[in-house]
C-alpha positions in Angstrom: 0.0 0.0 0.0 1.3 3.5 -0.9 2.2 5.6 1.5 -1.1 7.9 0.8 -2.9 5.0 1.2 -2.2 4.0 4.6 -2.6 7.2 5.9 -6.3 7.4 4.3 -6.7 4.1 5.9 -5.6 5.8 9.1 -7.4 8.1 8.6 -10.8 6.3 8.6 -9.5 4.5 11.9 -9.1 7.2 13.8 -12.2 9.1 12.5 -14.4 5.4 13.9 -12.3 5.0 16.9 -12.3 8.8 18.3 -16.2 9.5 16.8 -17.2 8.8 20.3 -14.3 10.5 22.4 -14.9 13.4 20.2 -18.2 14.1 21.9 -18.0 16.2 25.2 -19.2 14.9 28.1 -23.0 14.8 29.1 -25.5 15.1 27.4 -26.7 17.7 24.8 -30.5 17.9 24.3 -31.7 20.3 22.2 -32.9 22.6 24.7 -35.8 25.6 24.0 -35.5 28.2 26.3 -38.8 28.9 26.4 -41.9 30.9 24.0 -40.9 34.0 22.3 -36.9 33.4 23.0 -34.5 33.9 20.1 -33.0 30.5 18.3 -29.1 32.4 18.6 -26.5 30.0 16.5 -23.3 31.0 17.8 -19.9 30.5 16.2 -17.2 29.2 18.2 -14.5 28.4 15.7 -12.2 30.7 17.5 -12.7 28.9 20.4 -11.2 25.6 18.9 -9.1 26.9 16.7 -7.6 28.9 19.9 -8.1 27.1 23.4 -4.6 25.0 23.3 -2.0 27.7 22.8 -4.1 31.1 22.9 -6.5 31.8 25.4 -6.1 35.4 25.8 -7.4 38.5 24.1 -10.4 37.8 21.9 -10.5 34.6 22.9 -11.6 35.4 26.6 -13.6 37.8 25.3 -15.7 35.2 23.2 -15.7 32.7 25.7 -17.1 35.0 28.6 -19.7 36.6 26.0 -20.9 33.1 25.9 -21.1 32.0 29.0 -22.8 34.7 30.1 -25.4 34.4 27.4 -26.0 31.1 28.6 -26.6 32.4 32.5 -28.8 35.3 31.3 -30.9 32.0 30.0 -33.3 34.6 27.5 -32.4 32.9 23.9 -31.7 29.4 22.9 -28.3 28.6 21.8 -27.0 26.7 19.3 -23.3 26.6 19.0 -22.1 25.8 15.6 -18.4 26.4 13.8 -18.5 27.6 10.5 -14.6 28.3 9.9 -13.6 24.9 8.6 -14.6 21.1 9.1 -11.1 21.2 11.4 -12.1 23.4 13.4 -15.5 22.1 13.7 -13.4 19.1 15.6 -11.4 21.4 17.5 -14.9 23.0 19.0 -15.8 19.5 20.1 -12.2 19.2 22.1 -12.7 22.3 23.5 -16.2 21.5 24.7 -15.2 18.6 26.7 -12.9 21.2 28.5 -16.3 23.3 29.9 -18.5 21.7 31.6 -21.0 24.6 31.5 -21.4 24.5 28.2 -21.8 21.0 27.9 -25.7 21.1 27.7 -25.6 23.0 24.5 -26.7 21.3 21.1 -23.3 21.6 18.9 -24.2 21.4 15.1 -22.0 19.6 12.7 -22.1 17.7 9.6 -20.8 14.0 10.6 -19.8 13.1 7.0 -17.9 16.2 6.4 -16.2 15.1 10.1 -15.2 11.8 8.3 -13.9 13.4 5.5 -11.7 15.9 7.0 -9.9 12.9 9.0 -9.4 10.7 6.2 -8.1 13.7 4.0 -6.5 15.2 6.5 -4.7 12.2 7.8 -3.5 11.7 4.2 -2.2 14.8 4.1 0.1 14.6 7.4 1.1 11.0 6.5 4.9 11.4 6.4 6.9 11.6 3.5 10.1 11.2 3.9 10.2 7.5 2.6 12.1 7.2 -1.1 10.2 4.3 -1.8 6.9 6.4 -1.5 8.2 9.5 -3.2 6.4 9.1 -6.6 2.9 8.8 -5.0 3.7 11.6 -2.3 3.6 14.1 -5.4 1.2 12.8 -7.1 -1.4 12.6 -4.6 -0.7 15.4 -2.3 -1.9 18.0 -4.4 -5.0 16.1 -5.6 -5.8 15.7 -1.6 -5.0 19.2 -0.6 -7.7 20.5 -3.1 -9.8 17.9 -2.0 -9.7 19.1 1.8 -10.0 22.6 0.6 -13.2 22.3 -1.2 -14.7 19.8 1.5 -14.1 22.6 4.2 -15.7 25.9 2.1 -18.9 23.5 0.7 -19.7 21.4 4.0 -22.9 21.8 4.7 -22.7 22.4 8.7 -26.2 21.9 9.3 -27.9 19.2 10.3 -31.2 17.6 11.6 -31.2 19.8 15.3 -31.3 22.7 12.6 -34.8 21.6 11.7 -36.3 24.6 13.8 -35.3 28.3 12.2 -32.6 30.2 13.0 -33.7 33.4 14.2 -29.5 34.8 15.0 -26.9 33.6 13.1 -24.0 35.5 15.4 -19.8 35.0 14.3 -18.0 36.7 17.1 -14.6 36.9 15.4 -14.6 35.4 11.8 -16.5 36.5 8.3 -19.7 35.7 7.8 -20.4 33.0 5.8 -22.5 33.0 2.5 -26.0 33.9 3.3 -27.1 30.2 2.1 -25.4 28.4 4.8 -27.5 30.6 7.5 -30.7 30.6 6.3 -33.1 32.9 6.1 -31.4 34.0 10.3 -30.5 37.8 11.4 -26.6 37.8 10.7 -24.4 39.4 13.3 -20.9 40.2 13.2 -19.0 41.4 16.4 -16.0 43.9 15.4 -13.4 44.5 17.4 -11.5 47.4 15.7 -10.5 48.4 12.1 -6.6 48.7 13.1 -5.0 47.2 10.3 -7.3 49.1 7.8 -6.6 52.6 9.5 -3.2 51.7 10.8 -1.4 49.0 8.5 2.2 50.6 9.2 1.6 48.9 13.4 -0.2 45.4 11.4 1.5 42.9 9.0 0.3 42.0 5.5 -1.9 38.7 6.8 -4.1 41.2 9.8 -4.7 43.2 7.1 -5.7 40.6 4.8 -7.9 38.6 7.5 -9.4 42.5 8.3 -10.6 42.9 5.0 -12.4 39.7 5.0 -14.1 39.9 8.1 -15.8 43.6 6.7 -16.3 42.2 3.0 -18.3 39.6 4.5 -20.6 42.1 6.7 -23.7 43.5 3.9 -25.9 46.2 4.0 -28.9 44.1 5.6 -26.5 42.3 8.5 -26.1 43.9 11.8 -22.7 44.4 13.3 -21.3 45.0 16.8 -18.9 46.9 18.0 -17.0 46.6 21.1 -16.8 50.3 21.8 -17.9 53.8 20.4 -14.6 54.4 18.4 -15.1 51.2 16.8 -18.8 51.8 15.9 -17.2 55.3 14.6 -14.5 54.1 13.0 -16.7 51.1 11.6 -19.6 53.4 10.2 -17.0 55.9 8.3 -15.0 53.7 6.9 -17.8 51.1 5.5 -20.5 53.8 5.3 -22.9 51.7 7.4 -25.5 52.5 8.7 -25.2 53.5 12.5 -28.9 51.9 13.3 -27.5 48.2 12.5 -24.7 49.5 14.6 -24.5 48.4 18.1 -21.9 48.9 21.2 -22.1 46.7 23.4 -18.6 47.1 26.2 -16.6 44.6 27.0 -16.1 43.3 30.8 -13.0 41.9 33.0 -13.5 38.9 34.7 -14.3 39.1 38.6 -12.8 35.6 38.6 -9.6 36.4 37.9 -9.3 40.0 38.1 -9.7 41.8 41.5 -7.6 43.0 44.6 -5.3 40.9 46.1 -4.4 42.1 49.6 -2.5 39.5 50.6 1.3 40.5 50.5 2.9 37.1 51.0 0.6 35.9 48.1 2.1 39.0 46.2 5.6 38.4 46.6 5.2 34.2 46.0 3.7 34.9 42.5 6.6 38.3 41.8 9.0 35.5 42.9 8.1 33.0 40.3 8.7 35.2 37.7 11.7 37.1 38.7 10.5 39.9 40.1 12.1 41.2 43.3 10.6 42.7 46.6 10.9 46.3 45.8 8.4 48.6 44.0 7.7 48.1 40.3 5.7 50.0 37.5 3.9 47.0 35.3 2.9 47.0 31.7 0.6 44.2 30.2 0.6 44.3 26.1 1.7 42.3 23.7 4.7 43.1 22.5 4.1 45.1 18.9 4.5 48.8 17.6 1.2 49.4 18.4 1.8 49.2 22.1 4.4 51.7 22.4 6.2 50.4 24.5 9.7 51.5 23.8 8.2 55.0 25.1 6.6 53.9 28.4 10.4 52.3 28.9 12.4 55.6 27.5 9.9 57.8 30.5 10.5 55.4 33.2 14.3 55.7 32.7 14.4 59.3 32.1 12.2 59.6 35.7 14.6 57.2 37.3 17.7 58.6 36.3 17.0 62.9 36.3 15.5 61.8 40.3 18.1 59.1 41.2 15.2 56.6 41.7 17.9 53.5 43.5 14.8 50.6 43.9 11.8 50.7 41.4 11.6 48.5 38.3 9.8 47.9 35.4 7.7 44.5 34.8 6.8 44.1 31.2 3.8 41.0 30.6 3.0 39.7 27.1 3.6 37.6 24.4 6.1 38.3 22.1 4.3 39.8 19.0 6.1 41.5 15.9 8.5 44.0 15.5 9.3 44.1 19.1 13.3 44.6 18.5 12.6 48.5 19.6 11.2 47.4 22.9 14.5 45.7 23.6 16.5 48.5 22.0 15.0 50.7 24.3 15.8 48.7 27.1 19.4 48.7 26.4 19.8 52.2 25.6 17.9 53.4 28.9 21.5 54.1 30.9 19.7 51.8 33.8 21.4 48.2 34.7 19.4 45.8 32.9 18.2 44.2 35.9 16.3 47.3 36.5 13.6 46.1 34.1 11.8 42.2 34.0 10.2 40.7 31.0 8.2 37.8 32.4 6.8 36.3 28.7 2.9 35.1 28.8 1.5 34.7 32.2 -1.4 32.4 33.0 -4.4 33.9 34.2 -4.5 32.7 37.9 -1.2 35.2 38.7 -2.3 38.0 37.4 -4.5 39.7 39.7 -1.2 39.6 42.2 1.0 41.0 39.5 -1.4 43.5 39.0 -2.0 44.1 42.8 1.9 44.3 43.2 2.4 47.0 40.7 2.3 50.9 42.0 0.9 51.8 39.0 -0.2 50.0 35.4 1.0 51.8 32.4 -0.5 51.7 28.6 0.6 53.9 26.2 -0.6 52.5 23.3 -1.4 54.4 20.2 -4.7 52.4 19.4 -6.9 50.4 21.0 -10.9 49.0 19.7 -11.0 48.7 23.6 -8.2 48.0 25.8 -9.3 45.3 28.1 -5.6 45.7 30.3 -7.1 48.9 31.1 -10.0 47.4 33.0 -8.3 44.7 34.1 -5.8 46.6 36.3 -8.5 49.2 37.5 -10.4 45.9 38.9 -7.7 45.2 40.7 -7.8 48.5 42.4 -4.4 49.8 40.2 -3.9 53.1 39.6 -3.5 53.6 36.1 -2.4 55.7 33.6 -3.6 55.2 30.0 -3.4 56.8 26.5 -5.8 59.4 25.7 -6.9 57.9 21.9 -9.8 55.8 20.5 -11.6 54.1 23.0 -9.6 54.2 26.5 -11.0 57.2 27.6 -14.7 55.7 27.1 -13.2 52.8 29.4 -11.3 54.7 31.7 -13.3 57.4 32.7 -11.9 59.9 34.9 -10.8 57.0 37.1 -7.1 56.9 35.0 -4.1 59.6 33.8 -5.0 60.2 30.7 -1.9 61.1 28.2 -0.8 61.9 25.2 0.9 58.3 23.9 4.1 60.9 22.0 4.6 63.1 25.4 7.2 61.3 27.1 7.5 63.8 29.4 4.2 63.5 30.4 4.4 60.0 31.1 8.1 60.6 33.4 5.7 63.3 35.4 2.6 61.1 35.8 5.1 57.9 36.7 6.6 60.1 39.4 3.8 61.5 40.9 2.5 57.9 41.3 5.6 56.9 42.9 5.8 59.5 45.2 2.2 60.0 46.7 0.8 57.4 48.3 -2.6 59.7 48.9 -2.8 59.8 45.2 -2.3 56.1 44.8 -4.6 55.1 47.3 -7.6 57.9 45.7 -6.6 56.3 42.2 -7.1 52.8 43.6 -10.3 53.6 44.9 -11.5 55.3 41.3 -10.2 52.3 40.0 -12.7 50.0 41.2 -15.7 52.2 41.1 -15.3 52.5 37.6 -14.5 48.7 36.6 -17.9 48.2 38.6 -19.6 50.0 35.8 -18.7 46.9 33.3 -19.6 43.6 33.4 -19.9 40.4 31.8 -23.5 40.1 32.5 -23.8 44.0 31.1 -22.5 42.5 27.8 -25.0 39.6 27.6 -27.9 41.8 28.5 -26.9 44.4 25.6 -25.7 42.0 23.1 -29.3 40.1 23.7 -30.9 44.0 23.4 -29.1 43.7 19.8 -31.1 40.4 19.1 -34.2 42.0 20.0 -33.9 44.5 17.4 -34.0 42.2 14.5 -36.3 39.8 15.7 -38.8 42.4 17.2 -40.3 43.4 13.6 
């Protein structure tokens, strides 16, 4: 048997064998919420695609916009995945990883399951074996196209679909063609148009994907936006019209983010990750151009040097992103001893709220943001923060932050200081903090995203 052939052999086993493992556990009836409540299918492609090696960002956002549709209980859900017949069978892993989800009917076509793992497995056979290099090439490209078209034509309904969609809802990627929803309401949640009005801080693919996501959005869809400068942005640059235009905020979870007044607990988690027990300025972002970074880093080290500042440090939290060489170049050109400023990498979400609580104040100076979650997240943990005053941080802030100019490095040196040396002001700016994070939460953007709904289905 070629080599091809046993791996479309494989293929088929492990499509029979795992059919059954695939399925989360419990059980999934198809459950109506009740008379009058909206049928909502909900794509969570992201969240397969994502939940191994990415659960940050958008992701949490996605994830916690669903879970809280499912606790405001005033829609029946249908979860579906509409980005490819892989990711369909990534949703299904991730699902077995929440059990609060686990009721929820997931839609799927099983034959376009089976053939994604036979093709698929054909196509990750190995092929490094001479003997097999003659039907490697010929049968490679013949399976690739094969896959391809199986993904973009599967039909991903199936008989649980036998009741109308009223919502058809993608919370991250394009709509899909209008057949494969029906005759449903189509909502598309956009987070900001960043690479379209900023593609000097995006590479060529964000831009790509960008473009997508609003070419798939028509007239007649609804869209929503995660802030006012989004909706603005959204509306001017596509000419929509602002009454299929919806804001609905974004949230922090009380779960993970909130004051942490315990200091040993502080210093155990600063200890994992290198940070010493002396007073540090923090910065979560990932690390990009966009961020601006490099100037939050130039301040600090003009502040510590011009006022012979001996023991505070800068904590930097983030993935690595792109073009993140100036960040480091700053670093190094700051006059401070490198140990003066820690770059922890990714941290997991149960150490954050102690890094946060740690800090004596949470910079951002970025240039752009469709929101700026970090923002919130800091202010929940009772941080005082000082933020950029461009696109939509000051609708998140409030008056609770520092608001600054993201080019005045001066002005972020002067806010820095004044931090560092008043503990009044910290303490006032603490207690801002979390009066204003109380104004947002994830229930907030259930209840406005279902208000959305309402719209479309009410006529």
């Amino acid at each position: 048997m070629t080599g091809y052939g046993q791996g479309l052999a494989t293929g088929r086993r492990v499509y029979d064998e795992g059919r059954q493992a695939e399925e989360p556990s419990g059980t999934r009836p198809d459950r109506l919420a009740g008379e009058g409540f909206p049928r909502v299918s909900y794509d969570i492609s992201l969240l397969g695609r994502w939940h191994v090696n990415n659960r940050t960002g958008i992701f949490r956002v996605v994830e916690e916009t669903l879970i809280a549709l499912v606790e405001q209980n005033e829609c029946d859900l249908v979860l579906t995945s509409t980005a490819s017949v892989r990711a369909a069978r990534q949703c299904l892993e991730y699902l077995r990883t929440v059990p609060s989800l686990a009721h929820l009917p997931f839609v799927r076509s099983e034959s376009a399951l089976r053939v994604s793992a036979i093709l698929q497995t054909g196509l990750d056979y190995p092929r490094v074996s001479s003997e097999h290099s003659i039907p490697v090439k010929v049968f490679h490209k013949p399976l690739w196209w094969a896959a391809k078209l199986n993904q973009r034509y599967a039909d991903w309904r199936d008989a649980r679909t036998s009741r109308r969609l009223d919502i058809f809802h993608s919370p991250f990627y394009p709509l899909p063609r209008p057949r494969r929803t029906g005759g449903a309401q189509r909502y598309l949640t956009v987070y900001d148009l960043i690479p379209l009005r900023f593609p000097q801080f995006c590479g060529v693919g964000a831009v790509n994907d960008h473009t997508s996501i609003l070419q798939s959005l028509r007239p007649s869809d609804w869209a929503i936006c995660i802030s006012q400068a989004t909706k603005d942005d959204l509306c001017a640059y596509t000419s929509r019209d602002p009454a299929r235009t919806f804001v609905v905020p974004l949230a922090a979870s009380r779960d993970v983010f909130h004051p942490v007044g315990d200091a040993a607990t502080i210093r155990t988690v600063a200890q994992r990750y290198g940070i010493p027990d002396a007073p540090y300025i923090l910065s979560l972002n990932t690390l990009e151009p966009r961020k601006n970074i490099d100037l939050a880093i130039r301040s600090f080290s003009q502040m510590v040097r011009q006022e012979g500042i001996k023991e505070l440090h800068f904590v930097l939290v983030g993935y690595r992103g792109w073009m993140y060489d100036k960040i480091f170049e700053a670093i190094g050109q700051s006059g401070l001893s490198p140990d003066r400023f820690i770059v922890t990498g990714y941290v997991p979400d149960q150490d954050l709220a102690a890094i946060y609580g740690g800090a004596i104040s949470f910079v951002f100076p970025s240039f752009y943001e469709g929101f700026g979650l970090p923002v919130l997240e800091a202010m929940q943990c009772g941080t005082p923060v000082l933020s950029s005053n461009t696109s939509s941080l000051p609708e998140v802030a409030g008056d609770a932050a520092i608001l600054l100019d993201p080019h005045d490095a001066d002005g972020w040196s002067q806010g820095m200081l004044d931090l560092y040396r008043s503990a009044d002001l910290r303490a006032s700016m603490s207690a801002r903090s979390r009066e204003r994070a109380s104004c947002f939460s994830w229930k907030r953007t259930a209840q406005e995203t279902l208000n959305a709904y309402r719209v479309a289905t009410a006529g």
